[in-house]
Backbone as CSV, one residue per row, in Angstrom:
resi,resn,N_x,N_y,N_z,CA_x,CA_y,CA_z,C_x,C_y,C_z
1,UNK,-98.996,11.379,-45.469,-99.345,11.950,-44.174,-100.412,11.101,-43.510
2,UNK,-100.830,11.353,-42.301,-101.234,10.322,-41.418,-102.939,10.693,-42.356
3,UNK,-103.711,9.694,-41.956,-105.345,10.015,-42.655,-105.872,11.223,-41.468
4,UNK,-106.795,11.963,-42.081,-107.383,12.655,-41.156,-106.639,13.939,-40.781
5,UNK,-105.707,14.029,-40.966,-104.400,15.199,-40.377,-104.155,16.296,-41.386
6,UNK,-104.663,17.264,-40.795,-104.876,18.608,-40.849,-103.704,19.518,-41.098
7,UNK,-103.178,20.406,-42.301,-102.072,21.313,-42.484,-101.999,22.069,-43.243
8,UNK,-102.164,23.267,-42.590,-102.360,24.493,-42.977,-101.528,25.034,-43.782
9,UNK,-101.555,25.634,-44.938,-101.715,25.988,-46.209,-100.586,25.283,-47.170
10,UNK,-99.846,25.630,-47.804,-99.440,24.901,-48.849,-97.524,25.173,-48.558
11,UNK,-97.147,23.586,-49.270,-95.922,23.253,-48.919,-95.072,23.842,-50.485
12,UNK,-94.148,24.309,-50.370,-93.149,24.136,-51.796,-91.622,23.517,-51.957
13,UNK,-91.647,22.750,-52.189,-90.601,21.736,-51.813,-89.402,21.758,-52.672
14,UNK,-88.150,22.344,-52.872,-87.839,22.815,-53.665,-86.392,21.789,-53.261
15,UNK,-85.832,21.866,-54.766,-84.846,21.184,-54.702,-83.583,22.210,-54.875
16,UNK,-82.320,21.748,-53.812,-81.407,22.892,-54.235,-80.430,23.201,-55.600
17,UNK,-79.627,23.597,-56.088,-79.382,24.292,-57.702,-77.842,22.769,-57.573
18,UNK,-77.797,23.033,-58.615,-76.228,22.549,-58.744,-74.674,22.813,-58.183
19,UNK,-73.938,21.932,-57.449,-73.096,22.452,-56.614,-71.868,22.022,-57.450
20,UNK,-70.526,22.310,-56.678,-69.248,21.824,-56.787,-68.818,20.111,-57.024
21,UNK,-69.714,19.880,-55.697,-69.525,18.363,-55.821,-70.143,17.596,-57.084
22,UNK,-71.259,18.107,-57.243,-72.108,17.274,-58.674,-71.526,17.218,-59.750
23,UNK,-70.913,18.401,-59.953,-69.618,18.774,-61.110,-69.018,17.585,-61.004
24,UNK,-68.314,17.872,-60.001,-67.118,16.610,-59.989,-67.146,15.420,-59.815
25,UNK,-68.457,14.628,-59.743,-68.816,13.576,-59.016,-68.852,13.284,-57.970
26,UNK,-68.813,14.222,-57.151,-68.696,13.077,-55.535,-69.675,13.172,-54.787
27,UNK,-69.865,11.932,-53.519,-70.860,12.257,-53.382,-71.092,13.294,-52.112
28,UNK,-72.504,13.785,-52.043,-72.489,14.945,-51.088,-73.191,14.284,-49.589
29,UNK,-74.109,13.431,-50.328,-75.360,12.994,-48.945,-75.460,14.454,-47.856
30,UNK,-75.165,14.002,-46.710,-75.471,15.025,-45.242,-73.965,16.037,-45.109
31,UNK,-73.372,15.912,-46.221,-71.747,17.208,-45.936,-72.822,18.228,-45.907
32,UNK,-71.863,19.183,-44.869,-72.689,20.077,-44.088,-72.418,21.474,-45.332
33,UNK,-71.731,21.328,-46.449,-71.168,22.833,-46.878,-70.641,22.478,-48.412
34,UNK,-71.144,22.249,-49.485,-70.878,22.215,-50.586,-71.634,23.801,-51.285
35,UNK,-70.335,24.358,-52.288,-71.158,25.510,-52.874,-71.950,25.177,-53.925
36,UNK,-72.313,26.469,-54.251,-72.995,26.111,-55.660,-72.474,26.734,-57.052
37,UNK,-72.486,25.882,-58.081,-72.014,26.450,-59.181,-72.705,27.971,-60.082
38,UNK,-72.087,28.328,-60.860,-72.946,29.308,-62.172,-74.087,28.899,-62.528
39,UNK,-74.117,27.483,-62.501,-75.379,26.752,-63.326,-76.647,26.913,-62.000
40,UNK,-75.740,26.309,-60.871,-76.760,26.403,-59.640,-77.565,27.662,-59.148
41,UNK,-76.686,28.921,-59.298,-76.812,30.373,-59.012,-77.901,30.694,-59.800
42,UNK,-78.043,29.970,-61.357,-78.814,30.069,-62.564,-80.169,29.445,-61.651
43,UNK,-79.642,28.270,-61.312,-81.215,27.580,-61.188,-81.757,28.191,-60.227
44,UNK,-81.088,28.388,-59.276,-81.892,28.871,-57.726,-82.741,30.396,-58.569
45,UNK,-81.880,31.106,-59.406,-82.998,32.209,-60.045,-83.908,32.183,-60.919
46,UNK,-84.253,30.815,-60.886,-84.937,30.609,-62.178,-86.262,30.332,-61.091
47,UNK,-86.005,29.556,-60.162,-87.182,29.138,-58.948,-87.510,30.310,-58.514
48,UNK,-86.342,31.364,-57.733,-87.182,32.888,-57.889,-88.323,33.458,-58.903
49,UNK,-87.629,33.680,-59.683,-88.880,33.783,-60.550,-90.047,33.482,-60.571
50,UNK,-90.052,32.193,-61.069,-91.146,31.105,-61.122,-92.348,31.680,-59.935
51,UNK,-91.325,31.746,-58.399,-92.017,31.696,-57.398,-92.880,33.025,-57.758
52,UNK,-92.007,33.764,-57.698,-92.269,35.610,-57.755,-93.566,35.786,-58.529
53,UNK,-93.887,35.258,-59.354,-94.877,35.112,-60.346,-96.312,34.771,-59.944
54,UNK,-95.766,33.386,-59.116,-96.942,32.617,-58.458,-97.551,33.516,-57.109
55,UNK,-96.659,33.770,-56.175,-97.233,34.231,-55.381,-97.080,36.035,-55.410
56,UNK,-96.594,36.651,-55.622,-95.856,37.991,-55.514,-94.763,38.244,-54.897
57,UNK,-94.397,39.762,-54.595,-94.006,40.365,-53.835,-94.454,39.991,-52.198
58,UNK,-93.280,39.926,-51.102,-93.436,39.339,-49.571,-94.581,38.829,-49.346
59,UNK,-94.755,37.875,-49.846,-95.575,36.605,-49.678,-95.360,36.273,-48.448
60,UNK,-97.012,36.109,-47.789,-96.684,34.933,-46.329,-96.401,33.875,-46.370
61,UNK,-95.288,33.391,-46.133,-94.387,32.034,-46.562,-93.231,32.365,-45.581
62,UNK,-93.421,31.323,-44.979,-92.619,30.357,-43.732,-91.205,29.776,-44.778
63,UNK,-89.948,30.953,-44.317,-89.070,29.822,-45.172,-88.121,28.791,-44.353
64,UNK,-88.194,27.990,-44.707,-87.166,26.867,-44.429,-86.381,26.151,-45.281
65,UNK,-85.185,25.571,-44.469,-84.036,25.147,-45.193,-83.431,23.956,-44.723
66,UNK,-83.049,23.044,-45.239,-82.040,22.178,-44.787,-80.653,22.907,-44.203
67,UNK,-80.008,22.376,-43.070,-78.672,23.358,-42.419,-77.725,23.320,-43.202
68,UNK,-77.502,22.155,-44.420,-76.593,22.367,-45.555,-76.570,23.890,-46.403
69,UNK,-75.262,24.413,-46.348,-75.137,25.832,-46.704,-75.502,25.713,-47.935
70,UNK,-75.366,24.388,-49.060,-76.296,24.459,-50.388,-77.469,24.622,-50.484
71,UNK,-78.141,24.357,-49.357,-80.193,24.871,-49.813,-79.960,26.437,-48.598
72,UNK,-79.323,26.664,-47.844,-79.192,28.303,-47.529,-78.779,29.135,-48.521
73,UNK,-77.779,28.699,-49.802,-77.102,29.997,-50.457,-78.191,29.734,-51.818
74,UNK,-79.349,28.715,-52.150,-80.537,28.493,-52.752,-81.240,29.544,-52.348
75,UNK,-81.761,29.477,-51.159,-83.061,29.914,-50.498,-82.465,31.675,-50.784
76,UNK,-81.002,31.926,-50.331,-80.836,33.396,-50.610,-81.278,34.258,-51.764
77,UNK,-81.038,33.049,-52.812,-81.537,34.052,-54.198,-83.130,33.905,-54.741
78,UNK,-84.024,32.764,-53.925,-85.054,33.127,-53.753,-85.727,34.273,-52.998
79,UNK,-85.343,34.255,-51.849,-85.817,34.923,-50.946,-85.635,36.818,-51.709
80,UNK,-84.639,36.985,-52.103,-84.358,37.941,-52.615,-85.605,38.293,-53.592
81,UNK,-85.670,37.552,-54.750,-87.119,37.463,-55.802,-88.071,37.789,-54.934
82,UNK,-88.174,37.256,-53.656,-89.773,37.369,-53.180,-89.596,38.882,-52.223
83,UNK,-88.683,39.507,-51.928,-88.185,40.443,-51.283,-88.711,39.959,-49.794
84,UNK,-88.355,38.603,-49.202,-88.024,38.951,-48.169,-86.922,38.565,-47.187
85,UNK,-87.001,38.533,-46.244,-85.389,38.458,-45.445,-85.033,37.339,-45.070
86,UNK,-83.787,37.179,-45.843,-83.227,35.488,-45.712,-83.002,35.163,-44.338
87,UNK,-82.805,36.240,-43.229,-81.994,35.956,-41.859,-83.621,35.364,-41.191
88,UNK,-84.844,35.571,-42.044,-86.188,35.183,-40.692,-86.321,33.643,-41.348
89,UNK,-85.452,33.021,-42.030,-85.413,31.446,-42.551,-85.412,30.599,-41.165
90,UNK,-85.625,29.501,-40.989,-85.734,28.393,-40.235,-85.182,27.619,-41.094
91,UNK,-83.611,26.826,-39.892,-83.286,25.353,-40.348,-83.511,24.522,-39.693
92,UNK,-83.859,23.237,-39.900,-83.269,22.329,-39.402,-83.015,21.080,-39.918
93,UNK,-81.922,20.304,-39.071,-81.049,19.025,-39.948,-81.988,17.987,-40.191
94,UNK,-83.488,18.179,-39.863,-83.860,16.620,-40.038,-84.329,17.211,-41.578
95,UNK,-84.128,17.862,-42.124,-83.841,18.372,-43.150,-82.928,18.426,-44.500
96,UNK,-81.940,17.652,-43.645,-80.816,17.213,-44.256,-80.967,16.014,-45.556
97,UNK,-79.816,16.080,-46.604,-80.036,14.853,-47.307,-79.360,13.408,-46.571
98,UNK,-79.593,12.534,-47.161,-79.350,11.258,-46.358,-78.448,11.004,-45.951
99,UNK,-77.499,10.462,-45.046,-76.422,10.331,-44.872,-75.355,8.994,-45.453
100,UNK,-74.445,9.580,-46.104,-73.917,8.192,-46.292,-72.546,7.988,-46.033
101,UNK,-72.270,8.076,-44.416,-71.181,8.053,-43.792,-70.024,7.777,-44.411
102,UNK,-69.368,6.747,-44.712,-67.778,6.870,-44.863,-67.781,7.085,-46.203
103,UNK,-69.222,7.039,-46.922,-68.698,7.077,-48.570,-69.343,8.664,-48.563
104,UNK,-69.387,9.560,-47.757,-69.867,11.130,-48.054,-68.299,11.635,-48.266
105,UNK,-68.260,12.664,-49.368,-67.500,12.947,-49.695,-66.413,12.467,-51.334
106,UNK,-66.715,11.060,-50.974,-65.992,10.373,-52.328,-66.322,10.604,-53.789
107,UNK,-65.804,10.227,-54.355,-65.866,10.459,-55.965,-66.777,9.080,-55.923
108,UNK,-68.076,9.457,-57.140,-68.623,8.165,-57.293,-67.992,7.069,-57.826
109,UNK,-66.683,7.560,-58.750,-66.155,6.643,-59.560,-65.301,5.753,-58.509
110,UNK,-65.004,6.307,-57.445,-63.866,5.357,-56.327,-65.026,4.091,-55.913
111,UNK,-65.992,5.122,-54.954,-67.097,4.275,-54.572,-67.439,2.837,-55.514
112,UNK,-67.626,3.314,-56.387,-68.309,2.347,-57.957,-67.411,1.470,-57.596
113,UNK,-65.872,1.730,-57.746,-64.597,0.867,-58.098,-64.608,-0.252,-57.154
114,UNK,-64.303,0.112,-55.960,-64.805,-0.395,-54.408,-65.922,-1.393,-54.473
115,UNK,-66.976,-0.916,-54.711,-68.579,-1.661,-54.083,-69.226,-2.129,-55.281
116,UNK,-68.765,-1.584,-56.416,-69.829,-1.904,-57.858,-70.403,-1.073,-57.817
117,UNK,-72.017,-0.964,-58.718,-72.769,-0.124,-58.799,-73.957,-0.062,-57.714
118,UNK,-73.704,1.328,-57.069,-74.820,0.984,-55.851,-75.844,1.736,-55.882
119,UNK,-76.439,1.832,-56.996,-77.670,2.413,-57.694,-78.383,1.685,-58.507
120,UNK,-79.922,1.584,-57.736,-81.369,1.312,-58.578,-81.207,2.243,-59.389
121,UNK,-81.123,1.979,-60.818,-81.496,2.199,-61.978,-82.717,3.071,-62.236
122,UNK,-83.380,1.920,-61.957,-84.988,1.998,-62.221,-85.619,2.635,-61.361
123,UNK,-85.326,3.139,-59.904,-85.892,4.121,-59.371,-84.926,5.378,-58.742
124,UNK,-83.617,5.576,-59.465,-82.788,6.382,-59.124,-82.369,6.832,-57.435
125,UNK,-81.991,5.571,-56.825,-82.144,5.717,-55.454,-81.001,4.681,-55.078
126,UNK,-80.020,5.013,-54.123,-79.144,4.157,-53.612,-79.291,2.671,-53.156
127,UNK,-78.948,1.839,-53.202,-78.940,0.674,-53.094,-78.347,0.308,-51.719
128,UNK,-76.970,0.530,-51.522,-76.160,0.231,-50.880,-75.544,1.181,-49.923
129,UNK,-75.075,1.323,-48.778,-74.276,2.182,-47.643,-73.751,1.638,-46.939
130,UNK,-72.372,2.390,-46.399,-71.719,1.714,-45.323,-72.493,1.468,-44.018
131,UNK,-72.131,0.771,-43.035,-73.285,0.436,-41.899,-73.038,1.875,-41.046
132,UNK,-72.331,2.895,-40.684,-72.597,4.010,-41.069,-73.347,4.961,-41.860
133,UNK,-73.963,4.730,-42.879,-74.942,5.408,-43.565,-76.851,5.459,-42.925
134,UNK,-77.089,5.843,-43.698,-78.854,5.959,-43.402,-79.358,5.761,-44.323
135,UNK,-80.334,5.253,-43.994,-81.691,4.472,-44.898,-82.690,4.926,-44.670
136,UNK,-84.106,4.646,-46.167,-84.877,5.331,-45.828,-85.950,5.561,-45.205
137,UNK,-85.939,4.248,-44.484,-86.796,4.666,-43.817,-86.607,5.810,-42.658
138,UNK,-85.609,5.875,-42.087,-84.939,6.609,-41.093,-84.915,8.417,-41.403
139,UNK,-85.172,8.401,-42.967,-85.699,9.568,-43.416,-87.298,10.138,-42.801
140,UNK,-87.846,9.115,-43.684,-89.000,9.215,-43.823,-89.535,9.090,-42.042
141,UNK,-88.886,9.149,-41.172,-89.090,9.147,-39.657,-88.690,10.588,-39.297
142,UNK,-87.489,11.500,-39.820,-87.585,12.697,-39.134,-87.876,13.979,-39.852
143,UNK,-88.280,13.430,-41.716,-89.367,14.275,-41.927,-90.605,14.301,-41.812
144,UNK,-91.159,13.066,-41.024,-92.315,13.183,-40.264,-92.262,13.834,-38.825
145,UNK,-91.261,13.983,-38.849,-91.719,14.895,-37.154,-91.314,16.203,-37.657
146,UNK,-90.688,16.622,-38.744,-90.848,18.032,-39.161,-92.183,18.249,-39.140
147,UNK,-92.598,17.464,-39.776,-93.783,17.827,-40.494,-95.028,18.006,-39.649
148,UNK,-95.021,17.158,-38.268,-96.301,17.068,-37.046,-95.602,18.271,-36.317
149,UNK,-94.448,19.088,-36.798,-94.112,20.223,-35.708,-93.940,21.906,-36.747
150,UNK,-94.471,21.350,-37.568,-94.914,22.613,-38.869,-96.162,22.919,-39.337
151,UNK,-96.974,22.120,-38.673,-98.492,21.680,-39.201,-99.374,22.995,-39.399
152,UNK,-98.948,24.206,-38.251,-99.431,24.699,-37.844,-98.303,26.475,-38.364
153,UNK,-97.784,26.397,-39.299,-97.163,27.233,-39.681,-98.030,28.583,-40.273
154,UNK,-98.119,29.265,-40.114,-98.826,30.351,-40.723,-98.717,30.408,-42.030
155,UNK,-99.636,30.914,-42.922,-99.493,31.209,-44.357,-98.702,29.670,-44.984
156,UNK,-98.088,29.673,-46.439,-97.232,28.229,-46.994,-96.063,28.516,-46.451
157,UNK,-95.416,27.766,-46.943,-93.965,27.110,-46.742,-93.089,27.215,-47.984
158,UNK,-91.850,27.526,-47.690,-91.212,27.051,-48.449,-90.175,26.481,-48.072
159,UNK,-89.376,24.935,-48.686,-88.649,23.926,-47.913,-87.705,23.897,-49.186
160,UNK,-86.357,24.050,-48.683,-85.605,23.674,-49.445,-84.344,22.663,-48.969
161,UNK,-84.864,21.653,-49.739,-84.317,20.694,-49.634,-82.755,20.145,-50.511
162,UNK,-83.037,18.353,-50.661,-82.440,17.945,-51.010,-83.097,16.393,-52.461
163,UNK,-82.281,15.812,-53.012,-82.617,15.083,-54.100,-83.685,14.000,-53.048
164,UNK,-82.652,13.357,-52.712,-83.219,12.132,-51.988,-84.220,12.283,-50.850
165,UNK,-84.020,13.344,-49.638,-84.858,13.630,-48.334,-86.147,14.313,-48.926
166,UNK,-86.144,15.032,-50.024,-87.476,15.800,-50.565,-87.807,14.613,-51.230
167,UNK,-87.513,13.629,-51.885,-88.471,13.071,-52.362,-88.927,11.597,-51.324
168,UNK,-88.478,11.701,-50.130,-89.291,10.793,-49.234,-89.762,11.898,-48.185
169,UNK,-89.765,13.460,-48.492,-90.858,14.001,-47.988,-92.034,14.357,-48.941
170,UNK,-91.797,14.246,-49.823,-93.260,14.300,-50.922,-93.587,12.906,-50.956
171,UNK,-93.371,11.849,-50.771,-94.126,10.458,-50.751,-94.502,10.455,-49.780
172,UNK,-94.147,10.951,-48.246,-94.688,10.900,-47.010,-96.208,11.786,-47.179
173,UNK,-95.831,13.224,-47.718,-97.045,14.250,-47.920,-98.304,13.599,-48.771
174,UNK,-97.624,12.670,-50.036,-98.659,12.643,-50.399,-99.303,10.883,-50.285
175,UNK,-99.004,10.548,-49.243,-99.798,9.575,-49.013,-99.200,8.426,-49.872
176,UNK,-97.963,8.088,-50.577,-97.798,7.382,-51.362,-97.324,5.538,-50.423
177,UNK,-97.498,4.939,-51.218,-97.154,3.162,-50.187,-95.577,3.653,-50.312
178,UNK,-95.282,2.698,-49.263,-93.920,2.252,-49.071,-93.304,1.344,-50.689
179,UNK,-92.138,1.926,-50.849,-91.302,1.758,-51.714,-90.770,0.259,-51.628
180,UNK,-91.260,-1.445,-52.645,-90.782,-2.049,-51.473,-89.075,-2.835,-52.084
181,UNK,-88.280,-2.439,-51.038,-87.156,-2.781,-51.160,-86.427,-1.784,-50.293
182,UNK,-87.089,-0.298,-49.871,-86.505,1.031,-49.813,-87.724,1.066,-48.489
183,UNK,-88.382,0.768,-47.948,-88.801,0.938,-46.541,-89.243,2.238,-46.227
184,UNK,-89.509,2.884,-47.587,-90.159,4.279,-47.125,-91.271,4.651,-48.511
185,UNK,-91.914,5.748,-48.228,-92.249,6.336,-49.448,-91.674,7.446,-50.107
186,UNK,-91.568,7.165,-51.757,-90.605,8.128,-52.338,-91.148,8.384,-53.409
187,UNK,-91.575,9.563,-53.382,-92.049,10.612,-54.531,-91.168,9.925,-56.043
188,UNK,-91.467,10.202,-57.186,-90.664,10.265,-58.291,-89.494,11.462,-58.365
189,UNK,-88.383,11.169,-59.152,-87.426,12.021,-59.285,-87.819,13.484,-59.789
190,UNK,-86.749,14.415,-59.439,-87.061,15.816,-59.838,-85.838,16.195,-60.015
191,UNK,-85.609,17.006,-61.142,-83.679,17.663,-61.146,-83.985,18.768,-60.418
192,UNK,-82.662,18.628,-59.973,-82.180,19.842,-59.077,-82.784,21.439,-59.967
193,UNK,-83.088,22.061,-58.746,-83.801,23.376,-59.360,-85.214,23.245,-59.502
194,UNK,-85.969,22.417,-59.272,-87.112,21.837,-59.259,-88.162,22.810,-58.079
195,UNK,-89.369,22.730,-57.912,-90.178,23.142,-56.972,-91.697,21.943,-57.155
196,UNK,-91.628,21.398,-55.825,-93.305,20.686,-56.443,-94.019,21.194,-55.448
197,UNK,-95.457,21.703,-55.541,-96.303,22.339,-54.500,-97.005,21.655,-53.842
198,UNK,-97.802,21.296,-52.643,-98.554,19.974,-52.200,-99.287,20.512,-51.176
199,UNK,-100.827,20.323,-51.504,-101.665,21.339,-50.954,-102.718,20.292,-50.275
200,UNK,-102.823,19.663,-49.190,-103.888,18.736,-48.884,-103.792,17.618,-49.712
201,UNK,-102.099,17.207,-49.607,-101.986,15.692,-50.031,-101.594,15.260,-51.809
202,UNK,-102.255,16.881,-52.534,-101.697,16.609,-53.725,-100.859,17.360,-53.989
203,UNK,-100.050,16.961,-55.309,-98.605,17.664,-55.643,-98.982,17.890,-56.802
204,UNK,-98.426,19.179,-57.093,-98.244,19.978,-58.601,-96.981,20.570,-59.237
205,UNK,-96.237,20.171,-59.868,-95.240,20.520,-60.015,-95.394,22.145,-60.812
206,UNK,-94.644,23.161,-60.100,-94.665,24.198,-60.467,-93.849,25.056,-61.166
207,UNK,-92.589,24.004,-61.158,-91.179,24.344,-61.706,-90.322,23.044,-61.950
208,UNK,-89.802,23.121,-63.021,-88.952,21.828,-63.325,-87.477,22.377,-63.938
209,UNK,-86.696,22.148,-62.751,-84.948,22.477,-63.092,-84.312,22.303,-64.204
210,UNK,-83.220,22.086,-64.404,-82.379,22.347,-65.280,-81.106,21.733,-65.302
211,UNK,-81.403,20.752,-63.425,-80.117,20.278,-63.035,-79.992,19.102,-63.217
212,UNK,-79.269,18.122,-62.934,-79.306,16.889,-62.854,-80.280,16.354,-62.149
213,UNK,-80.082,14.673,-62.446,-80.310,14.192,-60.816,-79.733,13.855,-59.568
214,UNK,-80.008,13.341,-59.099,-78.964,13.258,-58.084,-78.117,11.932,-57.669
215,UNK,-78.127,11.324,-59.039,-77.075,9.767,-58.594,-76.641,9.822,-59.617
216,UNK,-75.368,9.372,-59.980,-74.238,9.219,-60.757,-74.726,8.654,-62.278
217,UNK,-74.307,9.009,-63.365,-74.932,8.043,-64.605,-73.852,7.339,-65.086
């Protein structure tokens, strides 16, 4: 976050549960509507919990969501734990996970077949996209204007995200350098089902999933 810049109370950045597509390999990036599995249904209640614990019963917490119906049918079985009403959620797409145009949708194994392997290893982060796709810095640009237009949210937050866009909004939050090869800053990995908290720049992880990660092994 910028030096000096001021934001009122605390973020929870949550990653969404396990879907259909992860099962099967393919990839999801910005598809607007993947469900979620048994395992996912599992994780998203396991972050209930967790949460329920930490803060209580109708907690003042601002919820938000990525417009992907996978961090909405997440946030439902939280919101439920915390008893309050999924319909007073806020989305929006700059919220979204990254886009990776003509290869959203594919099986990683086609992709792979096609292009080779288009995954850093070593920092679990895409390599490669069609000139259609998005990069990260281009992330790390419109979860900064979430973020200068949330500053001022009442009570915390809760954000439910995605693998890749949450973790170049926790490198943005917490002040981390630019990634260099990747043109943004990017938090370390978290499996799906995850929650990290970030209160004036630092992060605490408060919950650690059960899910994968989010690039192909």
């Amino acid at each position: 976050m910028e030096p000096g810049r001021s934001r009122l109370g605390r973020d929870f950045v949550a990653r969404h549960g396990e879907t259909v597509y992860n099962v099967a390999g393919r990839m999801q990036g910005d598809h607007p509507h993947t469900t979620l599995t048994r395992a996912g249904f599992a994780q998203a209640d396991a972050m209930g919990a967790t949460l329920r614990d930490l803060l209580g019963p109708r907690p003042k917490l601002t919820m938000w969501a990525s417009t992907a119906g996978r961090a909405l049918q997440t946030l439902a079985v939280i919101a439920e734990h915390l008893e309050l009403d999924w319909h007073a959620a806020r989305t929006d797409p700059r919220l979204v996970e990254i886009g990776m145009g003509a290869w959203s949708g594919r099986y990683y194994r086609d992709v792979i077949a096609e292009a080779g392997d288009f995954v850093d290893r070593a920092h679990g982060l895409y390599t490669r996209a069609p000139q259609d796709g998005e990069w990260y810095d281009a992330i790390a640009a419109r979860v900064a204007l979430w973020l200068a237009d949330t500053d001022d949210d009442p009570g915390d937050r809760l954000v439910i995200m995605h693998g890749m866009s949450s973790r170049v909004l926790r490198g943005v939050m917490t002040g981390q350098d630019v990634l260099p090869g990747f043109d943004a800053p990017v938090a370390a990995n978290l499996p799906q089902g995850s929650i990290a908290m970030i209160e004036h720049g630092r992060e605490t992880i408060v919950h650690r999933g059960t899910g994968a990660g989010e690039t192909p092994t």
